[in-house]
DSSP file (Angstrom, degrees, kcal/mol; ACC not computed):
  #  RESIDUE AA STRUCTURE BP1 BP2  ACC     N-H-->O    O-->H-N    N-H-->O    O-->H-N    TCO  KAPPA ALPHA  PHI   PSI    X-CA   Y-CA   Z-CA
    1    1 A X              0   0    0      0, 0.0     2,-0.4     0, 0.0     0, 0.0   0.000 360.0 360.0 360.0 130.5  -16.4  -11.8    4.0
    2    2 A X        -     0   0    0    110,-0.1     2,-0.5   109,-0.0   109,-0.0  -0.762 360.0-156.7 -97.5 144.8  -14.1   -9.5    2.1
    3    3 A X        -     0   0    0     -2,-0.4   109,-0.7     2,-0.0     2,-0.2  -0.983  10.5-157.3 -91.3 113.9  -11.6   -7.1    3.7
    4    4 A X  E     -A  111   0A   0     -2,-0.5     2,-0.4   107,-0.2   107,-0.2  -0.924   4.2-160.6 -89.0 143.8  -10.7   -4.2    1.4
    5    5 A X  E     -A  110   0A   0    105,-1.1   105,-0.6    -2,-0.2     3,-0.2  -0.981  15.9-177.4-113.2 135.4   -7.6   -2.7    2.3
    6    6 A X        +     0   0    0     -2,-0.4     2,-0.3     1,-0.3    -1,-0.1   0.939  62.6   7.3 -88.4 -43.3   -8.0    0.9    0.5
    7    7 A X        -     0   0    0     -3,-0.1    -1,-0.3   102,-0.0     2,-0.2  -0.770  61.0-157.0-165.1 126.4   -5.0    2.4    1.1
    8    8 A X        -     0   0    0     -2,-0.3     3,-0.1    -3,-0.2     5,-0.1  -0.517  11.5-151.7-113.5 132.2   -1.5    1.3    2.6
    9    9 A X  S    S+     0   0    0      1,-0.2     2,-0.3    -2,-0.2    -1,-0.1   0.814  86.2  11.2 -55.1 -75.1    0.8    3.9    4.0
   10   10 A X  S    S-     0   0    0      2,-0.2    -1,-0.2     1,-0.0     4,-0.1  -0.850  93.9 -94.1-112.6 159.9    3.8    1.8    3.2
   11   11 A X  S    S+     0   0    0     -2,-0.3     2,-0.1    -3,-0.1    -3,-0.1   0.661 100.9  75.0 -40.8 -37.7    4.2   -1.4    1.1
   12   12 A X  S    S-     0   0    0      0, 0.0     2,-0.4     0, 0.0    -2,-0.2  -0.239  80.1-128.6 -63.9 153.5    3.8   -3.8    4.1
   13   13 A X        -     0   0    0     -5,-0.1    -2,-0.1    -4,-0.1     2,-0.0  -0.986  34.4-151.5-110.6 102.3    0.5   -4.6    5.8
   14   14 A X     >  -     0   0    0     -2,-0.4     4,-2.9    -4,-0.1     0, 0.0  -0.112  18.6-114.5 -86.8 163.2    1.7   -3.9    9.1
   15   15 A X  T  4 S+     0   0    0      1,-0.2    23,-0.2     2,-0.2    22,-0.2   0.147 121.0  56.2-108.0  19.8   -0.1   -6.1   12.6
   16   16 A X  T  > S+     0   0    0      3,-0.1     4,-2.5     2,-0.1    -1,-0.2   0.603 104.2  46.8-113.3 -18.0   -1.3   -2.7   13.6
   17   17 A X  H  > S+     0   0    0      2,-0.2     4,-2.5     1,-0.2     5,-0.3   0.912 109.5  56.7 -47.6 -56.7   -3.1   -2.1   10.3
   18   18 A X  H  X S+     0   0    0     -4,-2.9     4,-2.6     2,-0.2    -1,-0.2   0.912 105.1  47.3 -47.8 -40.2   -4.3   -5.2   10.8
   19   19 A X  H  > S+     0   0    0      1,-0.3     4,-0.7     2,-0.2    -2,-0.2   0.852 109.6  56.4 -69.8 -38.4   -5.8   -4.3   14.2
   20   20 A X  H >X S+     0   0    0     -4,-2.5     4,-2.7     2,-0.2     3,-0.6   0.814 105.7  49.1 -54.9 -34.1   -7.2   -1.3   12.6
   21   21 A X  H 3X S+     0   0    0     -4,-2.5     4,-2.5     1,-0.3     5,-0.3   0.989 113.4  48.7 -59.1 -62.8   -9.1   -3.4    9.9
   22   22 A X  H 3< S+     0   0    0     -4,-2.6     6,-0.6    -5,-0.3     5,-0.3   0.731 112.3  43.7 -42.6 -33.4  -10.4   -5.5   12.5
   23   23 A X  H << S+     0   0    0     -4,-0.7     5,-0.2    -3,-0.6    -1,-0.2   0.827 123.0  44.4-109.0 -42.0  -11.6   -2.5   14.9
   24   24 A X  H  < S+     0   0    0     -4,-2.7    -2,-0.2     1,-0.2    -3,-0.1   0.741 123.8  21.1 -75.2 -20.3  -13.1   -0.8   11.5
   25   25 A X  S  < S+     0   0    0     -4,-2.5    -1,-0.2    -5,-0.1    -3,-0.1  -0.105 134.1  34.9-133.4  21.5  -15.0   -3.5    9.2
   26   26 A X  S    S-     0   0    0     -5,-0.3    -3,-0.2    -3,-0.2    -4,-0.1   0.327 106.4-121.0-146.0 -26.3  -15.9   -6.3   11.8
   27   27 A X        +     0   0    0     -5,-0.3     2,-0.3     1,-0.3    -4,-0.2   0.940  55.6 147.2  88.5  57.3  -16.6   -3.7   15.3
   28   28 A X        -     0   0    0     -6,-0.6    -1,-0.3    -5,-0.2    -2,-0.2  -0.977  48.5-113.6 -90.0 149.3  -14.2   -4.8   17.6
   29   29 A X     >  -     0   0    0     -2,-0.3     4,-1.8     1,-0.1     5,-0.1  -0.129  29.7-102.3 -73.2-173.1  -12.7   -2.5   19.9
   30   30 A X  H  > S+     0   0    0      1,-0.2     4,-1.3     2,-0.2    -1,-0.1   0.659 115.4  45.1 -76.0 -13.6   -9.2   -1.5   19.9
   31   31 A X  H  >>S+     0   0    0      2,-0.1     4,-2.6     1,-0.1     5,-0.6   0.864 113.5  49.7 -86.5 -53.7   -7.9   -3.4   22.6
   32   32 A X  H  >5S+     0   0    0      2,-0.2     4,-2.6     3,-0.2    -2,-0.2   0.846 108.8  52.2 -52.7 -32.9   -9.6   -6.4   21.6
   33   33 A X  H  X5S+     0   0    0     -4,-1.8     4,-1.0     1,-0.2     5,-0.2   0.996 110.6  53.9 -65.2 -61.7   -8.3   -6.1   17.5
   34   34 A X  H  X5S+     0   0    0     -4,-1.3     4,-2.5     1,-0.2     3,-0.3   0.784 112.9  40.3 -29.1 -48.4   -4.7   -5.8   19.2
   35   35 A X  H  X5S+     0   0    0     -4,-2.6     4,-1.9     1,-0.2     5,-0.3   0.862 115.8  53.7 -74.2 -50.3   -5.2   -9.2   21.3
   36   36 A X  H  X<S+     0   0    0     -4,-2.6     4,-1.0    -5,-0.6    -1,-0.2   0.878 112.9  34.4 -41.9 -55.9   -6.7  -10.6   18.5
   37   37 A X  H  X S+     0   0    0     -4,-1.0     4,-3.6    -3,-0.3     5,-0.3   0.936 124.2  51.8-126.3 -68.4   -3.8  -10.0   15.7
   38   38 A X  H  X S+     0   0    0     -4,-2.5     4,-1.5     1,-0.3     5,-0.4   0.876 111.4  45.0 -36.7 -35.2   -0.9  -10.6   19.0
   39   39 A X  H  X S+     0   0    0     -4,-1.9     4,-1.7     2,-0.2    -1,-0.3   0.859 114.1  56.3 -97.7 -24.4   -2.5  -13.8   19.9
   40   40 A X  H  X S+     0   0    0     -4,-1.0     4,-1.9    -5,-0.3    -1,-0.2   0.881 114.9  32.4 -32.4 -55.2   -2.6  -14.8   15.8
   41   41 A X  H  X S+     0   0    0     -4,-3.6     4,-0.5     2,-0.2    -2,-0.2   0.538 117.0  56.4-100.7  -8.9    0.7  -14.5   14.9
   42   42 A X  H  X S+     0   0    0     -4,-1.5     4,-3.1    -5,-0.3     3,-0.4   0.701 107.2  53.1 -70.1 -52.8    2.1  -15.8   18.7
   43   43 A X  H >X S+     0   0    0     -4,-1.7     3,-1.0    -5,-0.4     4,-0.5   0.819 117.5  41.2 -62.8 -79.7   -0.1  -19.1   18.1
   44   44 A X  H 3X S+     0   0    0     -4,-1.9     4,-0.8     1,-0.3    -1,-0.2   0.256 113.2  46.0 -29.2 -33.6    1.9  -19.2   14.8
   45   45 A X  H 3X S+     0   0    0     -4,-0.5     4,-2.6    -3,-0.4    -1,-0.3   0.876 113.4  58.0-101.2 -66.6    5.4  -18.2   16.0
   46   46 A X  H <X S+     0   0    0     -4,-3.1     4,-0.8    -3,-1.0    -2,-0.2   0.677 105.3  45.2 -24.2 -65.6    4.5  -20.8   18.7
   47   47 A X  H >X>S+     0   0    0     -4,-0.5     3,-1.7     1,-0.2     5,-0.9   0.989 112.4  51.5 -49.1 -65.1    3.9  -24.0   16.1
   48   48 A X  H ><5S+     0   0    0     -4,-0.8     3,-1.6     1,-0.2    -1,-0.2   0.851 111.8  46.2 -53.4 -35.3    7.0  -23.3   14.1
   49   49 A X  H 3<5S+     0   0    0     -4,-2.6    -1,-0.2     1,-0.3    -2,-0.2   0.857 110.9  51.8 -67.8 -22.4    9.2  -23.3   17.4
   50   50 A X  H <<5S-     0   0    0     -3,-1.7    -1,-0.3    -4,-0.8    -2,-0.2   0.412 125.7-113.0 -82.3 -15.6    7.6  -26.2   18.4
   51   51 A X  T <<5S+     0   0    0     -3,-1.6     2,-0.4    -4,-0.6    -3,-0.2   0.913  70.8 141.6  72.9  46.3    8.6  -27.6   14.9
   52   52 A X      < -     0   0    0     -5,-0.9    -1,-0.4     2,-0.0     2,-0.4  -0.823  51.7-132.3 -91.0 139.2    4.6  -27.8   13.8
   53   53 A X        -     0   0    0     -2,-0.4    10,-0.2    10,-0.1     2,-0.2  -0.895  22.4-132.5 -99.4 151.6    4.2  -26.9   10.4
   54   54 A X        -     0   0    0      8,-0.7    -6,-0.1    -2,-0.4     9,-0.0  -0.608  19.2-171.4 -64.4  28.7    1.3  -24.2   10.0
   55   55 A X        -     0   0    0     -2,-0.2     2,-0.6     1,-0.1     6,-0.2  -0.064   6.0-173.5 -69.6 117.1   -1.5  -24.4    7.4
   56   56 A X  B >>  -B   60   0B   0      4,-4.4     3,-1.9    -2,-0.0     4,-1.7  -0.934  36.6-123.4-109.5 115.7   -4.2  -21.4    6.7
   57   57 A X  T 34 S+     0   0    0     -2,-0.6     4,-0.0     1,-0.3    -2,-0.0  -0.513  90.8  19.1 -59.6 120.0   -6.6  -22.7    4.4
   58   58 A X  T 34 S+     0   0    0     -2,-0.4    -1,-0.3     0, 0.0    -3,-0.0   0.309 126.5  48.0  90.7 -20.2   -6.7  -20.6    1.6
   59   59 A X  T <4 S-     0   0    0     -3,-1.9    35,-0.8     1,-0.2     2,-0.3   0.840  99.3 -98.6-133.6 -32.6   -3.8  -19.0    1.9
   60   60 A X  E  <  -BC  56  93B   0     -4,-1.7    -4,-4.4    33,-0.3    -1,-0.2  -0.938  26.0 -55.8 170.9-131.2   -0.9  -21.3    2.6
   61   61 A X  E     - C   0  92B   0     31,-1.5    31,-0.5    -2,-0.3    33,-0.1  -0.608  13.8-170.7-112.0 157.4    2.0  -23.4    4.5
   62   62 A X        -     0   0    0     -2,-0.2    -8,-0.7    29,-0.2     2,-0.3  -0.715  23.7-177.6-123.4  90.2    4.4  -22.2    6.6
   63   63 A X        -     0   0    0     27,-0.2    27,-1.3   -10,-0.2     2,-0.7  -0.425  26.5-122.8 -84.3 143.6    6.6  -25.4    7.0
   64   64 A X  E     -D   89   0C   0     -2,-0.3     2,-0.3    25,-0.2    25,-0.2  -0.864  30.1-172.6 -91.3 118.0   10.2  -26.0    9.5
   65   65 A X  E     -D   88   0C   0     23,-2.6    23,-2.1    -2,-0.7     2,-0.6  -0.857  19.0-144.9-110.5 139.2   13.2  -27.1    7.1
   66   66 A X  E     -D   87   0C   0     -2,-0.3     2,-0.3    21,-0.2    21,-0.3  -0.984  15.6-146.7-102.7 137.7   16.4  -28.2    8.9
   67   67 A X  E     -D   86   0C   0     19,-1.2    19,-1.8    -2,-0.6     2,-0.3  -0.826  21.5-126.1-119.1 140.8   19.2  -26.9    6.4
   68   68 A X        -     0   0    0     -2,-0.3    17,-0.0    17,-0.3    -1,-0.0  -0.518  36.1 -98.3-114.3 146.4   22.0  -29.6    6.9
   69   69 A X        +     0   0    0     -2,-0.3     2,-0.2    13,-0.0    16,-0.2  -0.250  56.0 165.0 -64.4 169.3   25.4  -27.6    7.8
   70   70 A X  E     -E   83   0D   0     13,-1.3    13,-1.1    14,-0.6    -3,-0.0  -0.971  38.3 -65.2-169.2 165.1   28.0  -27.0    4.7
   71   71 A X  E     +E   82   0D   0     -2,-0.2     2,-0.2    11,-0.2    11,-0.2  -0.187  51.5 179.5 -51.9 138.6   31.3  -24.9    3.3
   72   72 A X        -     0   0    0      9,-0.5     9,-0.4    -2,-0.0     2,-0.2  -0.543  18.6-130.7-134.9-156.2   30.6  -21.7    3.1
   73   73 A X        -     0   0    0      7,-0.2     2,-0.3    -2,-0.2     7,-0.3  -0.638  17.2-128.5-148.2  86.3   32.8  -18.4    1.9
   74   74 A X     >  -     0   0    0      5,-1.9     4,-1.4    -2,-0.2     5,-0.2  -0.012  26.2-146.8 -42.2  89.1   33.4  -15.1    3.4
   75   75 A X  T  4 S+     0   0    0     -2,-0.3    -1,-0.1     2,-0.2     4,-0.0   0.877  96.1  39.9 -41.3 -40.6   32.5  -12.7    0.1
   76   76 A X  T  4 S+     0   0    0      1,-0.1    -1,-0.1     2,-0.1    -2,-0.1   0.992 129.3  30.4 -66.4 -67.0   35.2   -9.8    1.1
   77   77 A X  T  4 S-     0   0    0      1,-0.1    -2,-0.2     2,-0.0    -1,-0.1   0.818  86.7-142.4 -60.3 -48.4   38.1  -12.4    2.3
   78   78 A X     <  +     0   0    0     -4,-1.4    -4,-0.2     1,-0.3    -1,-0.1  -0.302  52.7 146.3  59.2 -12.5   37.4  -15.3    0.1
   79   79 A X        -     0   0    0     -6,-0.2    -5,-1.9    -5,-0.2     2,-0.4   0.233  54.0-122.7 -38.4 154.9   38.3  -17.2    3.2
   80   80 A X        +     0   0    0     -7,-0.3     2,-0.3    -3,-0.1    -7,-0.2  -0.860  37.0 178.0-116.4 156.2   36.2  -20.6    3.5
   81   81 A X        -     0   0    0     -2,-0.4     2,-0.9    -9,-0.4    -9,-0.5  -0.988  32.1-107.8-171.2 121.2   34.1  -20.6    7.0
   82   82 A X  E     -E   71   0D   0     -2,-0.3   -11,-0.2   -11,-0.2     2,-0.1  -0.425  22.3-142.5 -71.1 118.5   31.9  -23.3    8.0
   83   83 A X  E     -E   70   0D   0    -13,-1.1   -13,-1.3    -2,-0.9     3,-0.1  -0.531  21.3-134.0 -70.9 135.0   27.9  -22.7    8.0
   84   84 A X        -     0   0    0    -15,-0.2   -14,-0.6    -2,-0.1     2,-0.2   0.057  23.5-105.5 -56.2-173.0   26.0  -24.5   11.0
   85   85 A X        +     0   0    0    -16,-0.2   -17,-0.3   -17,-0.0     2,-0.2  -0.431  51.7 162.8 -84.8-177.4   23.0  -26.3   10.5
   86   86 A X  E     -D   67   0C   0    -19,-1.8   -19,-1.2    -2,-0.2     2,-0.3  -0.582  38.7 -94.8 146.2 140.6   19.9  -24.5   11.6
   87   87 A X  E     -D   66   0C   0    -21,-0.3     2,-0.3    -2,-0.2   -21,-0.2  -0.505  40.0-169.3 -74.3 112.5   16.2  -24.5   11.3
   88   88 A X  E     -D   65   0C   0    -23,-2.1   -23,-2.6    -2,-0.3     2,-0.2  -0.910  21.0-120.3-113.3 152.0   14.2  -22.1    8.6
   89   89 A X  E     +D   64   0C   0     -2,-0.3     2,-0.3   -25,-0.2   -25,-0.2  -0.718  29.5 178.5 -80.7 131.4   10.8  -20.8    7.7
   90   90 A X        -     0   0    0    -27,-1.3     2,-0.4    -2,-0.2   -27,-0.2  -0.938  12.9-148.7-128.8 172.6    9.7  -21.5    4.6
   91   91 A X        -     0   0    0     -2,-0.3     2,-0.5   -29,-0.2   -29,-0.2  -0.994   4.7-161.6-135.3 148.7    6.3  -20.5    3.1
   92   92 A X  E     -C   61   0B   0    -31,-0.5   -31,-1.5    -2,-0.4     3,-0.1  -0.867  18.6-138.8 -94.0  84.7    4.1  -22.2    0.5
   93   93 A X  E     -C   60   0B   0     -2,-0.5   -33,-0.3   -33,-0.2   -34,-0.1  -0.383  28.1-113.8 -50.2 124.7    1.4  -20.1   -1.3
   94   94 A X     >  -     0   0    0    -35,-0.8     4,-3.1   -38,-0.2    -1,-0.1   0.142  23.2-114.4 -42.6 169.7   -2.0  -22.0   -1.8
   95   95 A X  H  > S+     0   0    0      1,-0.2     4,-1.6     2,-0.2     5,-0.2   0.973 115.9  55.1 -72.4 -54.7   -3.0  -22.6   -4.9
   96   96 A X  H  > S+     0   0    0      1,-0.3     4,-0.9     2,-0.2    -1,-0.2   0.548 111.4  44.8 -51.9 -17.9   -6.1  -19.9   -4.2
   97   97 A X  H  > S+     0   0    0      2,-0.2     4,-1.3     3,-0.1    -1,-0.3   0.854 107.6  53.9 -76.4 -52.9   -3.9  -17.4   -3.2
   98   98 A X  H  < S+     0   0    0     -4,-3.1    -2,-0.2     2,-0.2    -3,-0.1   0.649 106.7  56.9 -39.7 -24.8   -1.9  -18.1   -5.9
   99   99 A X  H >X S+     0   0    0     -4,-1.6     3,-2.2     1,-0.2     4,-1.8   0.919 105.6  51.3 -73.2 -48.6   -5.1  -17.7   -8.2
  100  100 A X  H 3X S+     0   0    0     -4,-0.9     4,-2.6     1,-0.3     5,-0.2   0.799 102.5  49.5 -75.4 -22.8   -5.8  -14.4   -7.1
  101  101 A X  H 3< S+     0   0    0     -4,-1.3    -1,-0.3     1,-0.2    -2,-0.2   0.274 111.9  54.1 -99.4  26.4   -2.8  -12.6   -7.5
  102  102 A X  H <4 S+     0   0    0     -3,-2.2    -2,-0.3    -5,-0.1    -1,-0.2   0.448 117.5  34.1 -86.2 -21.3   -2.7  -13.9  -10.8
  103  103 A X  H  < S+     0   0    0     -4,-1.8    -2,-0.2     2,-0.1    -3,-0.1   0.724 135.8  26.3 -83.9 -39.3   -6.4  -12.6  -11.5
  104  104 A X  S >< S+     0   0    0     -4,-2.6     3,-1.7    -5,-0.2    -3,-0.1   0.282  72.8 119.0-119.7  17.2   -6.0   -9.4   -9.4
  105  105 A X  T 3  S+     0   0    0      1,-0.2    -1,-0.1    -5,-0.2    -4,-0.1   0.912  86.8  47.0 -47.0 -27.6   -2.2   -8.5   -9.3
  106  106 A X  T 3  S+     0   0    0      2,-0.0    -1,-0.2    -3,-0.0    -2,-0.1   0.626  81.6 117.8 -92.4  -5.6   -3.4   -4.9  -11.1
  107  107 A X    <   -     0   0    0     -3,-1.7    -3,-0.1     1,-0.1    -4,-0.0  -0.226  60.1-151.4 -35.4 130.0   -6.1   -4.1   -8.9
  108  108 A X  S    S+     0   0    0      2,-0.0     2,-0.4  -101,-0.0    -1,-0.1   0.379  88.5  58.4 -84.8   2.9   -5.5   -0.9   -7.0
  109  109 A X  S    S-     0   0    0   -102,-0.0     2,-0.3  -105,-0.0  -103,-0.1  -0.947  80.7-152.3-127.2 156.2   -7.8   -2.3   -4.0
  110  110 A X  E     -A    5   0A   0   -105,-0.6  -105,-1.1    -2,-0.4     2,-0.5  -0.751   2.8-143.0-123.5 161.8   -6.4   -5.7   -2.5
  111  111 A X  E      A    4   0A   0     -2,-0.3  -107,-0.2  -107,-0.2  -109,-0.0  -0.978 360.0 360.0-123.7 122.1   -8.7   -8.5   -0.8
  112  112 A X              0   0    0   -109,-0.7  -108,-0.1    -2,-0.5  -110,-0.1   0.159 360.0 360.0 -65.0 360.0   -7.4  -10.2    2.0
């Protein structure tokens, strides 16, 4: 199924846009799109805290890196100031994702 998104307000695809997509091109109502979109990106938020990495087929990874602490530098002071260690998101583009915004990066309509 294709999504077109026609035309973006701002640069971002915002998770009430989304709910609007959802409530216009599939019929859900509006409450339901909302729940939907919340309960997406919560199961997601969820994995990663939980130190699951993520996969959406087709689109990509979202993997947990532990970054190991190190010297760091205050830019104004020069002063040296230690960095913690501490847990990031990273993401990994599928290769198919990758394909398509090499195939449609000049498109004025985007597929999701």
């Amino acid at each position: 199924m294709d999504i077109t998104v026609e035309s973006l307000e701002t640069p971002a695809l915002t998770k009430a846009q989304l709910a609007d997509l959802l409530f216009e091109q599939i019929g859900l109502n509006k409450r339901e799109s909302k729940d939907m979109i919340d309960a997406f990106f919560d199961l997601i938020a969820a994995s990663l805290v939980d130190g699951k990495d993520v996969k959406v087929t087709g689109f990509g990874n979202f993997q947990i890196r532990t970054k190991a602490p190190r010297p760091g530098r205050n830019p104004r002071t020069g002063e040296a100031i230690p960095i913690q260690a501490r847990r990031v998101v990273t993401f990994h583009a599928s290769q198919k994702l990758k394909e398509q915004i090499q195939n449609q990066g000049s498109d004025v309509t985007e597929n999701v």
